[in-house]
C-alpha positions, 0 to 999 in steps of 0.5 A: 581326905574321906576314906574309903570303906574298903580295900581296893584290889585290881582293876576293870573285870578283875577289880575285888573291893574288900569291905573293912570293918574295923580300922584304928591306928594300929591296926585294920580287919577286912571281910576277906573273900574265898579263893585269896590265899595268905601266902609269903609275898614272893610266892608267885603260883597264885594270881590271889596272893593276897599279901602281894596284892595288898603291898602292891596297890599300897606301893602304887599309892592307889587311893583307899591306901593313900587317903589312909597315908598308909606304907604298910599293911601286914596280916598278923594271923591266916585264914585258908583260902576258902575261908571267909571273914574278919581277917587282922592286919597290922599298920606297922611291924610293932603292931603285927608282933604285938597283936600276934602276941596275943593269938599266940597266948590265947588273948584272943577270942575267935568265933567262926560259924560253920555249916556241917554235915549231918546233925551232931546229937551232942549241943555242945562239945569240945574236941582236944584231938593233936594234930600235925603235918600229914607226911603223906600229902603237903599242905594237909593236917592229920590227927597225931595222939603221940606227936601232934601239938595240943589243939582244943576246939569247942562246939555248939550246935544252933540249928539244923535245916535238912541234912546240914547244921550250923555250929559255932566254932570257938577255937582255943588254939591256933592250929592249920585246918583245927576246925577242919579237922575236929569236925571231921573227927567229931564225924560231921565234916565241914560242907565244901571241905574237899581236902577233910571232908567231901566235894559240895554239888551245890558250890557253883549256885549262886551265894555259894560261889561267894562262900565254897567253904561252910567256915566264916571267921565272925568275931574276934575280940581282944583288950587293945593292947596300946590303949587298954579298951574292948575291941570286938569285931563282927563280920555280917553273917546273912548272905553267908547263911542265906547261901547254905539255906539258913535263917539270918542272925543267930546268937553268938556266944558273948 
């Protein structure tokens, strides 16, 4: 049975078909939109539950599902909400823990692009500043020197158009809104980032609806723990680039 190249959620006027790049036995990484929230499978004050959305079309056998023979499919680590790009799921409890075992002992290379604003005068730099749960505001992040987690975020400038910059983002831990933060630290907040930075008038034109966040997960890479070989998985980076003024294709850091 031929199986097809994307998630498909919803249906008629609500339908959202989510590309997949990257599928083996264990495991399967989407392209994942803005506005779907990874959120736990009962919390209903989100019809963009995308944890529940997922299990639900699995549940109701809808093809791209059923051609797969798939019965389960769990996301083994987050994005926000706005955020865009390669999103990992596990086929199976055993690879949801495995996998997630890796992110947690940083065995697992990620790279973001992301639009600034404003110019860094550095080219490249790294930001270790801790951060905790902001006790004022649920659902935040704040700096904390004394009490916060180690969190480690290394930066590279690729260019710059106008009053915006393009940075690649290679995060060496997993902390909620790391980037976010150390960009705004580094006085060069995230363009869109109402939460840690500043509204952007620009988000209701056109690309822009597709990406609200100037923050898209581009790579992760790993060694396959089940058969020992490379896995590098890339999410397609033009249409994000073209939506904030910049040339397509820049270099990645290998």
């Amino acid at each position: 049975m031929p199986r097809t190249p994307f998630v498909d959620l919803g249906y008629g006027r609500d339908r959202t078909r989510i590309p997949i790049l990257y599928e083996d036995t264990a495991v399967l990484a989407i392209d994942k939109p803005a506005g779907w929230l990874l959120v736990p499978f009962s919390w209903q004050r989100t019809q963009r539950n995308l944890q529940a959305a997922i299990s639900s079309s699995i549940a109701g056998a809808e093809f791209w599902a059923r051609s797969r023979g798939l019965k389960f499919l769990r996301y083994v680590h987050r994005l926000d909400g706005e955020t865009t790009g390669v999103l990992l799921f596990g086929k199976s409890i055993g690879a949801v823990e495995t996998l997630g075992d890796l992110f947690e002992s940083r065995r697992m290379q990620k790279t973001y692009l992301v639009v600034v604003c404003g110019t860094p005068r550095q080219s490249s730099w790294t930001c270790q500043a801790k951060l905790s749960p902001d006790p004022q505001q649920n659902g935040k992040m704040r700096v904390d020197p004394r009490g916060g987690k180690d969190a480690e975020t290394r930066f590279r400038l690729l260019e710059s158009v106008g009053d915006r910059a393009l940075i690649e983002a290679i995060p060496l831990t997993g902390r909620t809104h790391q980037i976010r933060i150390h960009l705004r630290e580094s006085r060069h907040p995230v363009v869109g980032d109402s939460l840690y930075g500043q509204t952007d008038p620009d988000s209701g034109a056109g690309l822009r609806r597709r990406f609200p966040l100037g923050l898209r997960a581009m790579r992760l890479a790993y060694a396959d723990p089940y058969r020992g070989r490379p896995v590098d998985i890339q999410a397609p980076a033009d249409r994000f680039l073209r939506a904030f003024g910049f040339a397509p294709k820049p270099r990645l850091r290998a």
